[in-house]
C-alpha positions as a Markdown table, in Angstrom:
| # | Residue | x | y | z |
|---|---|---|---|---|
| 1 | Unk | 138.6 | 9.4 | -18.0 |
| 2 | Unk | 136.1 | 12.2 | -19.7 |
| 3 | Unk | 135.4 | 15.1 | -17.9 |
| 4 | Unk | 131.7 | 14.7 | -17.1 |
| 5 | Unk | 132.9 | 11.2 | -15.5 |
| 6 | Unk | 135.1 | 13.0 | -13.4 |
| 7 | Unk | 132.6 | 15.3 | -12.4 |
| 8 | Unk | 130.3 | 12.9 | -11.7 |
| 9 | Unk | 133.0 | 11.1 | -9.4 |
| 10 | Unk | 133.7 | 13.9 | -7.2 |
| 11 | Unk | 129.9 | 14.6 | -7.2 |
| 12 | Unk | 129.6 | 10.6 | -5.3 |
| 13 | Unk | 132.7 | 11.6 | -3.0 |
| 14 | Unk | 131.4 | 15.0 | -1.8 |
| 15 | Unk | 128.2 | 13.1 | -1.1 |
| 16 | Unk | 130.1 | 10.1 | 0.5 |
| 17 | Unk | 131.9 | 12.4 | 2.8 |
| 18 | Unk | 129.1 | 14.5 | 3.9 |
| 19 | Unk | 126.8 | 11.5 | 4.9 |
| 20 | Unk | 130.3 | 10.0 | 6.7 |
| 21 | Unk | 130.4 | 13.4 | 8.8 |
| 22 | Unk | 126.3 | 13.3 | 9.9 |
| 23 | Unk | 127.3 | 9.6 | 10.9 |
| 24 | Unk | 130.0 | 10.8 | 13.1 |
| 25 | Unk | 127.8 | 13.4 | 14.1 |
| 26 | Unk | 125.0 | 10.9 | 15.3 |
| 27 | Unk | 127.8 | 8.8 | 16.7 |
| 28 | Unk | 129.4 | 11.3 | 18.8 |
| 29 | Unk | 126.1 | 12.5 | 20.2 |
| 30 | Unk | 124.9 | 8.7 | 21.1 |
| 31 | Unk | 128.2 | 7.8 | 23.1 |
| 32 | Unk | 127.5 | 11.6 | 24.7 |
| 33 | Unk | 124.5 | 11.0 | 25.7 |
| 34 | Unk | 125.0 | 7.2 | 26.5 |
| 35 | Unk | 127.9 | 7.6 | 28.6 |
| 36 | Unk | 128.7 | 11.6 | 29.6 |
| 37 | Unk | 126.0 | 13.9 | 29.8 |
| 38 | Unk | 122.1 | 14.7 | 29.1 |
| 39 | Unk | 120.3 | 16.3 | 26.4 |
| 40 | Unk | 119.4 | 19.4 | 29.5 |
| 41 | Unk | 123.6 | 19.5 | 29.5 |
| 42 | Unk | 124.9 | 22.6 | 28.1 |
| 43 | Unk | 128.1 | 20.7 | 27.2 |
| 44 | Unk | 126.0 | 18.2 | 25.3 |
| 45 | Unk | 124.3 | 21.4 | 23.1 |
| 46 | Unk | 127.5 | 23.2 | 22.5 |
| 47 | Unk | 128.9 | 20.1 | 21.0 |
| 48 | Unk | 125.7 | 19.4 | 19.2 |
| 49 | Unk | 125.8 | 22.9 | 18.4 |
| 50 | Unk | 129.2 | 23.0 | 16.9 |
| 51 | Unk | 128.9 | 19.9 | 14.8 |
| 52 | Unk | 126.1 | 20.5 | 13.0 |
| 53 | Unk | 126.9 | 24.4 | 12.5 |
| 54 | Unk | 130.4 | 22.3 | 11.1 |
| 55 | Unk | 128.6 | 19.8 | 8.8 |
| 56 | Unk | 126.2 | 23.0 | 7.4 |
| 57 | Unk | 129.6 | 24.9 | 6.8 |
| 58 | Unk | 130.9 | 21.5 | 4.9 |
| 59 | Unk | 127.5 | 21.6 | 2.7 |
| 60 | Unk | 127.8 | 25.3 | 2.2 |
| 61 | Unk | 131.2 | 25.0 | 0.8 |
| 62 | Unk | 130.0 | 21.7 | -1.5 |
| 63 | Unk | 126.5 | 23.1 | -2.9 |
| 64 | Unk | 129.3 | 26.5 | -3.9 |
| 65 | Unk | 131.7 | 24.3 | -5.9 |
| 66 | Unk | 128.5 | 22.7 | -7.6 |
| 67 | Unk | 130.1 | 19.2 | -6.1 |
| 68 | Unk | 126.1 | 18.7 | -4.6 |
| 69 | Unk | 122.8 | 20.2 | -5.0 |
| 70 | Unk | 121.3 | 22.3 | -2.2 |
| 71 | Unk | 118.7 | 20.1 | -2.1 |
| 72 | Unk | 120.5 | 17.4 | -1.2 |
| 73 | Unk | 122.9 | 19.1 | 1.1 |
| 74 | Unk | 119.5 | 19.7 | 3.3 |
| 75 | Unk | 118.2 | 16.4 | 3.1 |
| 76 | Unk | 121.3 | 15.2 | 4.4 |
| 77 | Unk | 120.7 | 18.1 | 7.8 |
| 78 | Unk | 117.4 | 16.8 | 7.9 |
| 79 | Unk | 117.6 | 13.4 | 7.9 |
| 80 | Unk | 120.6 | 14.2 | 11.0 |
| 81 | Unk | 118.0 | 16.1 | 12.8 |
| 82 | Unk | 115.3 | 13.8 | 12.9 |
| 83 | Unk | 118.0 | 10.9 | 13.8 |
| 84 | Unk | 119.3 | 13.7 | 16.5 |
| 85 | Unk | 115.1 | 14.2 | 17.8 |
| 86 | Unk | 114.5 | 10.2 | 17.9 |
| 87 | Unk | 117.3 | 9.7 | 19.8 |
| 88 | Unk | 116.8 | 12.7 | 22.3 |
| 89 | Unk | 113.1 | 11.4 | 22.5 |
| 90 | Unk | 114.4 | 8.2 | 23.7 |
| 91 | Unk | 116.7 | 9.3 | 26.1 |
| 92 | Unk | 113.8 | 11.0 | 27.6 |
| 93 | Unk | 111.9 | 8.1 | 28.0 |
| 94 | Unk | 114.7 | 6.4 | 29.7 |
């Protein structure tokens, strides 16, 4: 295997991975909100808190080993947050 196609491999992982975590992510929150406790619940924003402060760390550390661009490590935040807002805005309307 040549050394750009290795590259180029752990490039698709990193980027793999990191869109597995902000599933999680949005999983974890759903079954939260579904079945524990309410956006207003300050046990349902520390864990929001945590994660996403986790998955930025997990970016951070990717864009610095060039296995991602920086670009695309926020994209992948954003899109999480927008996910995250629609599905607060609907629990609201509940």
């Amino acid at each position: 295997m040549l050394a750009s196609e290795m590259i180029v491999n752990h490039q698709d992982k990193a980027s793999a991975l990191l869109q597995a975590d902000a599933e999680k992510i949005l999983k974890l929150i759903k079954v939260q909100m579904d079945n524990l406790t309410m956006p207003q619940c300050p046990l349902y924003e520390e864990v929001l808190d945590t994660q996403m402060f986790g998955l930025s760390r997990e970016i951070d550390f990717a864009v610095r080993l060039g296995l991602i661009d920086g670009k695309d490590g926020k994209a992948i935040l954003d899109q999480l947050e927008r996910e995250l807002s629609a599905l607060h805005e609907a629990s609201l309307k509940k």
